[in-house]
PLY file of the C-alpha trace (Angstrom):
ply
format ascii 1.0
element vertex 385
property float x
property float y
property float z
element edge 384
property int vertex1
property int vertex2
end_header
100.62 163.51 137.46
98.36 161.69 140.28
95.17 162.84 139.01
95.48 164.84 136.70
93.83 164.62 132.89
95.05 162.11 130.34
97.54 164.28 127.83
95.04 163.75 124.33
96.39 162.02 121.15
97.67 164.45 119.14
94.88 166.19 116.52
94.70 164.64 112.59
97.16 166.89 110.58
96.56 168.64 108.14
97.22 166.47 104.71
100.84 167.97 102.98
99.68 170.24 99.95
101.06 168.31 96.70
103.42 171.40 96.45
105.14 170.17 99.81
105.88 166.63 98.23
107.27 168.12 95.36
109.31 170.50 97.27
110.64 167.51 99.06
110.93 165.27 96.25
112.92 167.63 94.34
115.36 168.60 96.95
116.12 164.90 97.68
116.69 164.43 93.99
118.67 166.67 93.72
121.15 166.53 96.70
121.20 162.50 96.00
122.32 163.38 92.40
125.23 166.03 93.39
126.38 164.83 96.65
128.08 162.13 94.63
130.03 163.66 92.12
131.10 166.84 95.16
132.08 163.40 97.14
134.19 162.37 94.75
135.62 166.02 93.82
136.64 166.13 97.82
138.20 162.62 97.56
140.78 163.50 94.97
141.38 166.93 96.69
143.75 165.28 98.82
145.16 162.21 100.60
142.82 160.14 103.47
144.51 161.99 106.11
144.50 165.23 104.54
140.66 165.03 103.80
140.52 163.55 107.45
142.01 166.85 108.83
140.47 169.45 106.43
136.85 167.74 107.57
137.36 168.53 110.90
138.49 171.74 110.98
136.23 173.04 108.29
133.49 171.61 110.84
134.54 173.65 113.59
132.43 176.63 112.95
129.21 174.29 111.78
127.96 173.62 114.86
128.43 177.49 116.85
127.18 179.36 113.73
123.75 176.74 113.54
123.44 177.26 117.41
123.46 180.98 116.69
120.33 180.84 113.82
118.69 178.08 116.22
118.63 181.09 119.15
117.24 183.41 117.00
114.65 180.86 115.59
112.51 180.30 119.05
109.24 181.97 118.74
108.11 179.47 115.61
111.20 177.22 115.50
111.23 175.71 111.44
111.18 172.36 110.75
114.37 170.81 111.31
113.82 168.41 108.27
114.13 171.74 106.29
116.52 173.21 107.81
118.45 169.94 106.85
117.42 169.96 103.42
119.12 173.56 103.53
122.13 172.30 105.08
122.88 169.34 102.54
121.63 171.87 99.94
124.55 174.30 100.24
126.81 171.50 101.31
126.44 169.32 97.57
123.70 170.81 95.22
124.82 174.93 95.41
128.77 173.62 95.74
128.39 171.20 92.61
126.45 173.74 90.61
128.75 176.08 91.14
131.76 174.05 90.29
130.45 173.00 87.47
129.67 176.57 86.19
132.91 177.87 87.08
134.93 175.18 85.63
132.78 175.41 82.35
133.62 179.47 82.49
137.10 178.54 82.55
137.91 175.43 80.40
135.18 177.07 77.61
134.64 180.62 77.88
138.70 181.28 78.78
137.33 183.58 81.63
140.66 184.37 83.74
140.69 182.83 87.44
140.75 186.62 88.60
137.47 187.24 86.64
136.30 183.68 87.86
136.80 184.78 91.47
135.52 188.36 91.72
132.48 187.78 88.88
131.45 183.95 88.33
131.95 182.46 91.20
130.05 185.45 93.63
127.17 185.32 90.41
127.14 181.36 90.33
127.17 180.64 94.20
124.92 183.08 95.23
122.49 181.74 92.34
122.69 178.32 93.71
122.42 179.10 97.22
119.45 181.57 97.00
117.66 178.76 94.65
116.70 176.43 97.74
114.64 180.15 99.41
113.26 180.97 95.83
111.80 176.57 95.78
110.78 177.60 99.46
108.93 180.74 98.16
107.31 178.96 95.59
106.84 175.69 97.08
106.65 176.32 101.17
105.78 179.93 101.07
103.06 178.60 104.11
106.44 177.26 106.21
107.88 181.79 105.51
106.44 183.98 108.16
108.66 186.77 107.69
112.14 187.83 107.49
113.52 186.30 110.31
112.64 182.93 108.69
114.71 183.92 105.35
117.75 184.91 107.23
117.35 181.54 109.31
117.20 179.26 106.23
119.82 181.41 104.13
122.15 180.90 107.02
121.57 177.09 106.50
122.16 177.21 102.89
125.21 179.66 103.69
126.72 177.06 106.08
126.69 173.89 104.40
128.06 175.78 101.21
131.01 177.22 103.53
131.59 173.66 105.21
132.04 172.00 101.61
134.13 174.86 100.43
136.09 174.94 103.48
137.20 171.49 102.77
138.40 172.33 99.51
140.58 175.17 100.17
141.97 173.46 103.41
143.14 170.44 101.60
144.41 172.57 98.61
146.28 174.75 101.06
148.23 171.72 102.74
148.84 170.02 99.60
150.06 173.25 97.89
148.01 173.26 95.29
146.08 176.80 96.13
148.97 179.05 94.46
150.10 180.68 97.64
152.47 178.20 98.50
154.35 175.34 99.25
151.78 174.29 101.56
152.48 171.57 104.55
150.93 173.05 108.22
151.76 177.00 108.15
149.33 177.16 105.09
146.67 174.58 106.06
146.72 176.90 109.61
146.66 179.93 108.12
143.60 179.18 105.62
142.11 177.93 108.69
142.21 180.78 111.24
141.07 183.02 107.84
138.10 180.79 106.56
137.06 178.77 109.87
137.72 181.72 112.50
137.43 185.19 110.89
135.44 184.77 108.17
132.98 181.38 109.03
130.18 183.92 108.63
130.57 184.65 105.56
129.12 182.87 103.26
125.66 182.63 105.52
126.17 186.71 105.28
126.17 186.84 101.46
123.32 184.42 101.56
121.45 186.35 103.54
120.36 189.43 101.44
118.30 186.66 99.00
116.54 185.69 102.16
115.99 189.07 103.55
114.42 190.13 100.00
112.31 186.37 100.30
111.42 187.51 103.84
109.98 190.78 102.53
108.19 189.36 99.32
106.78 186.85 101.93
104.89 189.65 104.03
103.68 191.88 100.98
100.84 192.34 99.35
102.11 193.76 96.38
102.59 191.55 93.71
105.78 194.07 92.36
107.30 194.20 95.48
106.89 190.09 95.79
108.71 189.60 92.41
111.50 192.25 92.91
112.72 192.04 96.47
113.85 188.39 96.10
115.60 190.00 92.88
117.20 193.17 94.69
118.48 190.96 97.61
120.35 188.34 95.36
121.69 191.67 93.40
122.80 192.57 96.87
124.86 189.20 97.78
126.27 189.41 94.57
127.59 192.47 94.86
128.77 192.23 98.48
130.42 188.70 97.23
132.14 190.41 94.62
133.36 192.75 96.79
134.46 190.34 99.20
136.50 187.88 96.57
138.08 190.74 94.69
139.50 192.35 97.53
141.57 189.22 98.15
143.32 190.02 94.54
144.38 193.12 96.01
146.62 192.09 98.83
146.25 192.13 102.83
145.69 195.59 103.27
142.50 195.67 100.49
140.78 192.02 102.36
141.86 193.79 106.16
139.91 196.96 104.95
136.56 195.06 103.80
136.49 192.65 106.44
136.71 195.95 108.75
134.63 198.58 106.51
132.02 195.56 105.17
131.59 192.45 106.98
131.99 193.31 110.36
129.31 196.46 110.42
127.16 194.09 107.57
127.32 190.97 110.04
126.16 193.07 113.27
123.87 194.81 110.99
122.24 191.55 110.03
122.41 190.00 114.15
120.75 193.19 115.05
117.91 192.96 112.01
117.47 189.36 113.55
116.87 190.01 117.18
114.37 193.35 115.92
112.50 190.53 113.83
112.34 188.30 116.68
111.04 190.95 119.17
108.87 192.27 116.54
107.37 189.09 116.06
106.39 189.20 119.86
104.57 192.31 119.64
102.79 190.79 116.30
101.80 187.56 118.08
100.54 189.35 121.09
98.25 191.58 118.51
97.24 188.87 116.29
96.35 186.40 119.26
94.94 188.50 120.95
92.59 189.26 117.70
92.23 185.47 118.14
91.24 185.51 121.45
88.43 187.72 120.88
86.97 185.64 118.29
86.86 182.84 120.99
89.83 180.52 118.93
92.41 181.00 122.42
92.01 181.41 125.98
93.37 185.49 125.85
94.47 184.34 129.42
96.70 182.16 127.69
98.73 184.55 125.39
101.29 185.51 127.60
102.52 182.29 128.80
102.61 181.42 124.42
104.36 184.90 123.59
106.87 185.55 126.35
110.00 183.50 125.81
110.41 183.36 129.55
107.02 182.27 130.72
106.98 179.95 127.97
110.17 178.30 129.57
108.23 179.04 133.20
105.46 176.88 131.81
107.08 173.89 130.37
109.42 173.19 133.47
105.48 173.58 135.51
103.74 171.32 133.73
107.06 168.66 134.14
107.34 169.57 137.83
103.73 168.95 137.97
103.01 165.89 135.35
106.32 164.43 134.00
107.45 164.52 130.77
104.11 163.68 129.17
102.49 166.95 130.62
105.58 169.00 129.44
105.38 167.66 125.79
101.43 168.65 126.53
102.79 172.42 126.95
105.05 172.18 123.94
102.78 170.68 122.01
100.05 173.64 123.47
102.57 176.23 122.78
103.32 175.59 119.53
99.60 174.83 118.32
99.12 178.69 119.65
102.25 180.04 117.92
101.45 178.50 114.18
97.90 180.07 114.88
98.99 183.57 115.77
101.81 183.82 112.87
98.65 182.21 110.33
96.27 184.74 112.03
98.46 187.33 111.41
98.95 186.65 107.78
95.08 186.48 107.16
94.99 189.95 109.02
98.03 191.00 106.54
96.09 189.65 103.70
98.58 187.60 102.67
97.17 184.43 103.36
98.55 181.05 102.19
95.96 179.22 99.66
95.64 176.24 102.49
94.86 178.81 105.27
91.46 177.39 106.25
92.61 173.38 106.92
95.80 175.10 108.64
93.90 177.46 111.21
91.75 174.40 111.82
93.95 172.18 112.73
95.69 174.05 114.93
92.12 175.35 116.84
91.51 171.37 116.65
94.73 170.81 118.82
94.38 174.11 120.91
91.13 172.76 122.01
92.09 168.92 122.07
95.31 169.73 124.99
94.31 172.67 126.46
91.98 170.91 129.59
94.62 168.53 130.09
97.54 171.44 131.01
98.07 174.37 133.78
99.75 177.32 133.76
101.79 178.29 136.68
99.26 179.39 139.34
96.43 177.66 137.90
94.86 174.70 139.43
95.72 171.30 137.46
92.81 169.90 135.83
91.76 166.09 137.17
89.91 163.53 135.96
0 1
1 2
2 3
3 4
4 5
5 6
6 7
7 8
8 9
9 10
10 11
11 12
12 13
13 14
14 15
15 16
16 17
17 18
18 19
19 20
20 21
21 22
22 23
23 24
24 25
25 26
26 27
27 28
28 29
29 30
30 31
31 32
32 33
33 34
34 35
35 36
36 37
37 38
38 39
39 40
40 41
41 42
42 43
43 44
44 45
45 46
46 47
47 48
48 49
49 50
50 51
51 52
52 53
53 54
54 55
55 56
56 57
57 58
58 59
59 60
60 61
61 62
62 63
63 64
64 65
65 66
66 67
67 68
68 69
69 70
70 71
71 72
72 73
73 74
74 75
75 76
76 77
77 78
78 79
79 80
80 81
81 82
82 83
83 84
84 85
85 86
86 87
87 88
88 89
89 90
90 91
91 92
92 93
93 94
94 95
95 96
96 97
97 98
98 99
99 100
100 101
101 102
102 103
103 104
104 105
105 106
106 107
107 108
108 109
109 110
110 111
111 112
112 113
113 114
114 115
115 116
116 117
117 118
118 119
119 120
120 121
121 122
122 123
123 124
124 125
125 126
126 127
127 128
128 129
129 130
130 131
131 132
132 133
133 134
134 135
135 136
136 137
137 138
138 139
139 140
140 141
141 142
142 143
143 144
144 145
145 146
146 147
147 148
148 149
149 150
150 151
151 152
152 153
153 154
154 155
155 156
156 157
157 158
158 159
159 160
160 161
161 162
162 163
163 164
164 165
165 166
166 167
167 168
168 169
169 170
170 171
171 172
172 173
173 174
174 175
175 176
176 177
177 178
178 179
179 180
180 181
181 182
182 183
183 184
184 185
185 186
186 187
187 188
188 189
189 190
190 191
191 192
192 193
193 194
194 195
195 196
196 197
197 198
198 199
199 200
200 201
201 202
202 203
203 204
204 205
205 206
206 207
207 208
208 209
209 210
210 211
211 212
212 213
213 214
214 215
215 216
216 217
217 218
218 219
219 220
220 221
221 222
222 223
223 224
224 225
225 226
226 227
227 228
228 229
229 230
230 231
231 232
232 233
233 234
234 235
235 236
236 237
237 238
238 239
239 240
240 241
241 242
242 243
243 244
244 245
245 246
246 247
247 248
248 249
249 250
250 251
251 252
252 253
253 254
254 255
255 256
256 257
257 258
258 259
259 260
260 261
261 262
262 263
263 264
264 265
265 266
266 267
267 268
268 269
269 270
270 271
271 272
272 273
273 274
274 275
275 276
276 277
277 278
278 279
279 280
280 281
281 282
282 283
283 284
284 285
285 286
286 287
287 288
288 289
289 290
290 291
291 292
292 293
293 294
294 295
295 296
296 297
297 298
298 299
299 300
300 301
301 302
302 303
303 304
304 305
305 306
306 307
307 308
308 309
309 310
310 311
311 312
312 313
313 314
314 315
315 316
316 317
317 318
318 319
319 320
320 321
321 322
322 323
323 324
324 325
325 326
326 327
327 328
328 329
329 330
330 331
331 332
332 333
333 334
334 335
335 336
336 337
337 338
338 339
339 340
340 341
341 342
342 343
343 344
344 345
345 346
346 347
347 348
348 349
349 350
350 351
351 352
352 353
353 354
354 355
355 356
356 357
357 358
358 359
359 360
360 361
361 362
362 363
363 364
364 365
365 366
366 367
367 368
368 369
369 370
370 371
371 372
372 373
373 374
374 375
375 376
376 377
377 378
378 379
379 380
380 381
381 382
382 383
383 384
């Protein structure tokens, strides 16, 4: 931009609690220690080529299903390090645990395999999914705004379990080894169009009732409601797992009937819940920066070009047009400052701020003021040297 104001260095950050490392630490323990042995439980599920195969196709609803929780995520997009961490979390630690529970429910406690998959397995999984949002809760509560953040990361948890999974009853269904058949290519399709194109949802569906009950305990103030809600929503995907799994023991017609009475209406349910979240959390930015704005910590001029999805898009492709890609990643960088402040703002309004509230709203008025005089908003004259 010929002219224009050097884009500043970006502000100090705000030192990670000790709680954050730990968080970290213990996730990457954790998924180093299981993604072995679920490695090694996938490599002697089948031959090269069948593993080969069963990969790819139980990767075919991966990327569509993270696309669809990455569209609903825009207004304060989560880290994508922890989205990760959610990923490989339901891909090896949740799969492992549960494997291991399930097999020691079978080979000790002689629990049946119908038992095993209409009790354990929906009590187990859904245990070791919803685990990674209760480490969040306790660990990263500052990283929770709401529910629309426990659906997103539940969905994460949800696929990577599926994916995993997936592979395991793809390779058992070519190899024959499921019960339901000979196996060979009619099976290995069949599983496929059931698991990977009907039903790729589901798992991120069960999931989501822990995070919708983290999502509320996030935004109360009540210390009761905090404790049970996380409690009533894993009660919830247990129940709905159950559900799910037992009505395969029943024949077609029973799994046809709660795909069409329960997952369908739960599944738009839950899209619809998400895009009310999202819009709500434009009307609650626009309140709480503006709140913001009148105690002089954002340009109020500036809200709507931070809270409109739209104008936000309208600015970035501006400040490009206007100053490259330096000036856009000035925007972003702009935008986002403004969007951790309102959804931290809001919280302290709430009363439910988190215990490093002061060094967060700081830092982000420290960047708010260090880019602002070197970006424009459409309409606005570009600032110069």
């Amino acid at each position: 931009m010929s002219g224009a104001a050097p884009v500043p260095a970006p502000a100090t950050a705000v030192p990670r609690p000790r709680d954050s490392r730990v968080f970290t630490i213990l996730v990457c323990v954790l998924v180093a220690l299981t993604a072995l042995p679920m490695l090694a439980i996938l490599a002697f599920s089948g031959a090269p080529g069948t593993l080969l195969v069963a990969t790819v196709l139980a990767a075919v609803p991966v990327v569509p299903l993270v696309l669809c929780y990455l569209w609903l995520d825009r207004y304060e997009p989560e880290p994508r390090r922890l989205l990760l961490m959610g990923l490989l979390w339901g891909a090896f630690v949740a799969t492992f645990s549960a494997v291991v529970v399930q097999g020691i429910g079978g080979v000790f406690a002689g629990v049946s395999e119908e038992a095993s998959l209409a009790v354990v397995a929906p009590v187990s999984e859904e245990a070791t999914k919803g685990l990674f949002l209760l480490l969040l809760l306790w660990w990263r509560r500052a990283e929770l705004d709401g529910i629309l953040d426990g659906l997103v990361y539940a969905g994460m948890v949800g696929i990577g379990f599926a994916f995993t999974e997936n592979i395991l009853y793809l390779a058992a269904a070519y190899n024959g080894t499921d019960g339901t058949g000979p196996g060979g290519t009619t099976a290995l399709t069949a599983t496929f169009v059931v698991r990977c194109l009907f039903s790729p949802f589901a798992h991120p569906l069960f999931t989501a009732f822990t995070g919708l009950g983290v999502g509320i305990a996030v935004m109360s103030s009540s210390r009761g409601k905090r404790l049970v809600a996380p409690l009533v929503g894993y009660l919830l995907a247990v129940m709905t797992h159950a559900l799910w799994n037992g009505s395969t023991l029943f024949g077609l017609g029973s799994f046809a009937a709660v795909y069409a009475v329960l997952m369908l209406p739960a599944l738009v349910g839950f899209f619809a819940l998400g895009i009310w979240a999202r819009n709500r959390e434009r009307t609650m930015l626009t309140a709480a920066l503006g709140d913001a704005a009148a105690r002089g910590l954002i340009p109020g001029t500036d809200i709507g070009w931070v809270v409109d999805l739209r104008a936000r898009r309208a600015a970035r492709k501006h400040a490009r047009a206007t100053g490259g890609a330096a000036a856009e990643q000035a925007m972003r960088d702009y935008q986002q400052a403004a969007i951790e402040l309102g959804f931290l703002h809001h919280r302290y309004l709430r009363g439910t701020p988190p215990a490093d509230f002061a060094a967060r709203g700081q830092s982000y008025v420290a960047r708010i003021g260090a880019v602002r005089p070197s970006i424009a908003f459409p309409g606005q004259v570009v600032p110069t040297r």
